[in-house]
C-alpha positions in Angstrom: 9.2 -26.1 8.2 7.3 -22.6 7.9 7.4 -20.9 4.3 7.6 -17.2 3.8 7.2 -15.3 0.4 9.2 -12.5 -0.3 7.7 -10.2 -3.3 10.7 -8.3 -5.3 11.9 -4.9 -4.0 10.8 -3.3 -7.4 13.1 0.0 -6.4 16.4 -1.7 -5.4 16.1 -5.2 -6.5 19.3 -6.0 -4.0 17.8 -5.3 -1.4 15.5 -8.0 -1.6 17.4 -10.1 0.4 16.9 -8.1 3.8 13.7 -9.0 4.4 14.7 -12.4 5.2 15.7 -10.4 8.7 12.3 -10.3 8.9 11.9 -14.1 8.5 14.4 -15.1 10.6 13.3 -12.7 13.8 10.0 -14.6 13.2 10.7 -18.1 12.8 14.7 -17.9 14.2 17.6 -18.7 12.0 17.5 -22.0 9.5 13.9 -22.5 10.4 11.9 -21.8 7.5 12.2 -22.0 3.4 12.2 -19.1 1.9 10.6 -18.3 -2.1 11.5 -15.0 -3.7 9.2 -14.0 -6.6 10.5 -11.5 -9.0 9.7 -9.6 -12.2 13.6 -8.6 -12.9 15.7 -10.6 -15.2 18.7 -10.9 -13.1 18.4 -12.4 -10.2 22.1 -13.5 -9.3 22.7 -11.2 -6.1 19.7 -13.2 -4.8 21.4 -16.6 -5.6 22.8 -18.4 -2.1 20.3 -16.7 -0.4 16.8 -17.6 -1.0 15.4 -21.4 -1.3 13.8 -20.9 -4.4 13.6 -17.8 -6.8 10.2 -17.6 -8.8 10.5 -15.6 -11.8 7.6 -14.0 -13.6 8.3 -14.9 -17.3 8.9 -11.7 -19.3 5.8 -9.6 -20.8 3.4 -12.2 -18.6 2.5 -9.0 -16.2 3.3 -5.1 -16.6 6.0 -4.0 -13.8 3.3 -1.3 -12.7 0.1 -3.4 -12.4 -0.4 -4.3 -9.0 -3.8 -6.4 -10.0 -1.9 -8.5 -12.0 0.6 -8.9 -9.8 -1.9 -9.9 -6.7 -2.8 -12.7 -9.1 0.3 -14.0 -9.3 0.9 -14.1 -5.2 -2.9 -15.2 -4.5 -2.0 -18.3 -7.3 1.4 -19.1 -6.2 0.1 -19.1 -2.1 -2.9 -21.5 -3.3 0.2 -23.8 -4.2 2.4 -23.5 -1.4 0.4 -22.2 1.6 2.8 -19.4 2.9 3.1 -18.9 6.4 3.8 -15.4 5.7 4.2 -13.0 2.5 6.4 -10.4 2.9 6.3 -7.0 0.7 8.7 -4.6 0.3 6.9 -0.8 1.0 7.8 0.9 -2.1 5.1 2.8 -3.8 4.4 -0.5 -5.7 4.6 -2.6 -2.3 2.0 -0.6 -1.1 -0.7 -0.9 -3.8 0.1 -4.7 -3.8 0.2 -5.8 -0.2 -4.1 -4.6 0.5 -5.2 -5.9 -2.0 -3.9 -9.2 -1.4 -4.7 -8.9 2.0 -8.1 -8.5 1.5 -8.0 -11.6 -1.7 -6.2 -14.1 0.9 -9.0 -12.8 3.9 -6.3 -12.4 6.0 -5.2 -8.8 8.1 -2.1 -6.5 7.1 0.8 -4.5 9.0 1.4 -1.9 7.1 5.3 0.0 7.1 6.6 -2.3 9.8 9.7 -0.8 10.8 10.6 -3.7 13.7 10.3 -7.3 15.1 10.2 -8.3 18.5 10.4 -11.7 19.8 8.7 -13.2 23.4 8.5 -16.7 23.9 6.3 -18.2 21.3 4.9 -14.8 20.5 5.9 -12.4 17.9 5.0 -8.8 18.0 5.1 -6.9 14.6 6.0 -3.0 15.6 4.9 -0.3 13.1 4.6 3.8 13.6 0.6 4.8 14.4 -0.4 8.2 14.5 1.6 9.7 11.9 4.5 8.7 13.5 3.7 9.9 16.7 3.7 6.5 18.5 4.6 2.7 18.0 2.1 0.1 17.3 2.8 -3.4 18.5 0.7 -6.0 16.5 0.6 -9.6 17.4 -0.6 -12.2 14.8 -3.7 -14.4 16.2 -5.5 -15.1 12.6 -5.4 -18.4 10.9 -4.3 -16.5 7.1 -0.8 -15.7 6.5 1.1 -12.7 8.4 1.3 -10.4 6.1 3.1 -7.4 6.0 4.7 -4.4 4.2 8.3 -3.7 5.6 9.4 -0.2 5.4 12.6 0.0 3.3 15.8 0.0 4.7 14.5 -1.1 8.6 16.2 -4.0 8.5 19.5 -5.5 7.1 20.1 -9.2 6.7 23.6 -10.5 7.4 23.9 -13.6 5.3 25.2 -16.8 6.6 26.2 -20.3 4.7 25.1 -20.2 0.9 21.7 -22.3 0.4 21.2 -24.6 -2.9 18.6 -22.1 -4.9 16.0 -23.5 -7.0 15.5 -21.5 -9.8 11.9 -22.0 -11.5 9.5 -19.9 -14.2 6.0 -18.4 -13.4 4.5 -18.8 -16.8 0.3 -19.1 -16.1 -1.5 -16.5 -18.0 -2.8 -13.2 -14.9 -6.5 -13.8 -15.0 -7.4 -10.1 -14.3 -4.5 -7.8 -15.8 -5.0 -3.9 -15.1 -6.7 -2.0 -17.6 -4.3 0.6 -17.2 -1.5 1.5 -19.9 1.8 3.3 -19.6 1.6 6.3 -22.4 5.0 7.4 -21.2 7.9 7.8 -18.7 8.9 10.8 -17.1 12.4 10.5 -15.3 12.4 11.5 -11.7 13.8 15.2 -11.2 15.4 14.1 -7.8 19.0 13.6 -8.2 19.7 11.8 -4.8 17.6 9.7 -2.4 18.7 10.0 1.3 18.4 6.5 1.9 21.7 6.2 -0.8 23.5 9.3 0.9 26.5 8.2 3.1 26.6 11.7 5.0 23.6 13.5 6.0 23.4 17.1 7.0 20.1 17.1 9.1 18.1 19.6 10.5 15.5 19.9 12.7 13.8 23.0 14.6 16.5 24.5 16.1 18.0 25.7 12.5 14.3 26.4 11.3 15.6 30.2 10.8 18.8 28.7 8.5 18.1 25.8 7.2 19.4 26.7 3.5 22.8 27.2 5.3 23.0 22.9 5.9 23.2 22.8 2.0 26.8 24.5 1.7 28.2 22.6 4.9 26.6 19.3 2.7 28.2 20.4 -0.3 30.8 20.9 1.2 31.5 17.0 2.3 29.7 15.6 -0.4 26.8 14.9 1.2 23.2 15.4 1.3 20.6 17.6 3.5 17.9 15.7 5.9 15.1 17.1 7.5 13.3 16.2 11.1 9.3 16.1 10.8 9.3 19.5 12.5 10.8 21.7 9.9 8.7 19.1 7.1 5.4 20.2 8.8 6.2 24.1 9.1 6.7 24.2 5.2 10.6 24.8 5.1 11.9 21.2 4.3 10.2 19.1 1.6 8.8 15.6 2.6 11.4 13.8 0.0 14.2 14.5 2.9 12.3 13.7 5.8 13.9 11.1 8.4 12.1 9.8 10.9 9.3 6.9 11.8 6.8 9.2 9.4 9.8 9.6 6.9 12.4 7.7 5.6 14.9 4.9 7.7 18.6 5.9 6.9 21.7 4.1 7.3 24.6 6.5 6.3 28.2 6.2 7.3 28.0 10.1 8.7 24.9 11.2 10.5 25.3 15.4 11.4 22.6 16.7 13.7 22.4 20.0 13.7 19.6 21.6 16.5 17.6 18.1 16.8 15.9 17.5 19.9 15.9 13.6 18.9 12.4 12.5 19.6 11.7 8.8 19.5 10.0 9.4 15.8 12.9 10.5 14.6 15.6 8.3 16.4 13.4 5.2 14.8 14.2 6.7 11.0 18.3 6.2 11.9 19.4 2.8 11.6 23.3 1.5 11.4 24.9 4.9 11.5 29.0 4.3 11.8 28.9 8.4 13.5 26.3 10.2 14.7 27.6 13.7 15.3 25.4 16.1 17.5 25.5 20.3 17.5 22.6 21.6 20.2 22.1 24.0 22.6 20.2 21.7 24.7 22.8 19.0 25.8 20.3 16.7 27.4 18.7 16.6 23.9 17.9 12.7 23.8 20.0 12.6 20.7 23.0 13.8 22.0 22.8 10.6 24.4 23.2 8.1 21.4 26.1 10.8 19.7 29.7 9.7 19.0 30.4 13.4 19.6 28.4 15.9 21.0 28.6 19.7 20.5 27.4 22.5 22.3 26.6 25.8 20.6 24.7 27.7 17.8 24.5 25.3 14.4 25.0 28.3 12.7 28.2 29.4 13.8 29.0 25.9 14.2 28.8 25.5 10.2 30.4 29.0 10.0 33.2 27.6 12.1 34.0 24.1 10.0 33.7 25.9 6.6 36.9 27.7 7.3 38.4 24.9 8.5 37.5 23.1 5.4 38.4 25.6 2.9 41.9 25.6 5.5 42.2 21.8 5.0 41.8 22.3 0.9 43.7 25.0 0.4 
C-alpha cells in the first residue's frame, strides 16, 4: 500500500482534504493510506477522510516558520517512508515544499495544476513560462514525488468514511527559525476571488472600461476578475488575476466580458455552474465552452443589464 503525506492547507484548513484528488489520480481510488499533518487545533472536517491525522502539539513550532516545519516532514518521512508528500501552494506551501525537497534529495513540481494518468505512468502537469505553456513532468527518481498543488485545482469528492487515527507530534524541531513575529497587520483585501461565487471578468477587449465591470459586480454581488492581459498593461492588479499565472476559480457565475480565452486563462477556471460570454469575436475559444454567448460591445452590454436590473428592483 503506497503512503502519501498531505501538509495542512495553512489558508483554508478545509480544504485540506482535496488534495487527496491528487492521491487518488496517482495511485487510483482505495490504493494508498493517507497521513495529514497539521498545526490547527481542529481537525474534525478532516475526520472520515484521511488514515491518520498528525497534529503538531501546540507552541512545539511557530505557524510561520517553514524551517521548523521541514523538520517536522523530514522526521516524520524518516518514520514512514512516504511515497509522496503533498503541499498545499499557499505562500507558506511554497517556502516549505524546496526546502524539503532539497533535505529529502529528492526533485519538486512546483504549482501543479493537473494529473494525468497513462498506463503505469503518471504525468504531473504544471504552467512553464509564466503561464505561457504546460509542463508535463513524469516522476523517474527513487525519493518521494513531491509536489506543491496550486489551490483550488482540484476538488475531492469523498467516498465511504475511513476509521482515522488521531495521534500527537510532540519531538522537540531541532532547527527552529530565528525569526520572530513583532506584529500582525490584517490584510486590507476584503475578498479573495477564489471565495467569490460570481465573477465579473475582464480581459483586453474592455482594457478602455474596465472600472465599469465594478458597478455591473456590485450590482449582483459579486466580484471583478482580471485576464493576464489587462494584469500586464498595469490596469488590473495581480490580486484578481485568473488564469494558469493567476489564481484557479470555481464560482457558481463566471461573466466574460471581451476575453479571447487563451489556454492560460481557460486553465485558471475550474467547476464553473455558468460561464457567460459578451465578445465581439464569436469564434473567441471561450465562447466555445460558454453556457451563453453574446455578441456585441461589453460596454453597452453592462449599459444594457444595469437598466434591466434597476427594472427588476424597482
Amino acid at each position: 500500500m503506497k503512503k502519501t503525506c498531505i501538509f495542512q492547507d495553512t489558508e483554508k484548513t478545509e480544504n485540506t482534504t482535496d488534495l487527496l484528488e491528487v492521491a487518488e489520480r496517482i495511485y487510483g481510488q482505495g490504493q494508498f493510506e493517507s497521513h495529514a499533518v497539521l498545526l490547527a487545533d481542529s481537525f474534525d472536517p478532516l475526520m472520515g477522510s484521511f488514515h491518520h491525522i498528525i497534529r503538531v502539539a501546540k507552541g512545539l513550532v511557530d505557524c510561520y516558520d517553514p524551517q521548523g516545519i521541514c523538520d517536522i516532514l523530514e522526521n516524520l518521512h524518516k518514520k514512514n517512508r512516504f511515497d509522496s508528500i503533498l503541499i498545499p501552494g499557499t505562500s507558506l506551501g511554497e517556502m516549505i515544499a524546496p526546502r524539503l525537497a532539497k533535505r529529502l534529495q529528492t526533485g519538486l513540481v512546483a504549482g501543479v495544476t493537473d494529473i494525468k494518468r497513462a498506463g503505469d505512468h503518471t504525468e504531473i502537469i504544471r504552467p512553464a513560462f509564466s503561464g505561457k505553456i504546460l509542463e508535463g513532468v513524469l516522476h523517474t527518481g527513487n525519493g518521494p514525488v513531491m509536489m506543491s498543488i496550486r489551490p483550488n485545482a482540484f476538488e475531492y469528492k469523498p467516498g465511504d468514511p475511513l476509521q482515522t487515527v488521531v495521534s500527537a507530534y510532540t519531538e522537540p524541531v531541532s532547527s527552529p527559525s530565528a525569526v520572530t513575529r513583532l506584529h500582525v497587520k490584517e490584510n486590507r483585501q476584503t475578498c479573495d476571488i477564489r471565495d467569490s461565487e460570481v465573477l465579473i471578468a475582464g480581459g483586453g477587449g474592455v482594457k478602455e472600461s474596465f472600472s465599469e465591470l465594478y458597478r455591473l459586480a456590485d450590482a449582483l454581488k459579486g466580484t471583478v476578475a482580471a485576464s493576464r492581459k489587462l494584469v500586464d498593461q498595469g490596469i488590473a492588479p495581480r490580486s484578481i488575476q485568473v488564469g494558469q499565472s493567476g489564481k484557479t476559480v470555481s464560482p457558481k457565475l463566471y461573466m466574460a466580458l471581451g476575453i479571447h480565452g487563451s489556454m492560460q486563462h481557460m486553465a485558471g477556471l475550474r467547476h464553473i455552474a455558468s460561464l457567460i460570454s459578451i465578445n465581439t469575436a464569436v469564434n473567441a475559444p471561450i465562447c466555445s465552452l460558454s453556457d451563453i454567448v453574446v455578441h456585441g460591445d461589453a460596454r453597452e452590454f453592462i449599459d444594457r443589464l444595469m437598466k434591466k436590473i434597476a427594472l427588476y428592483r424597482s
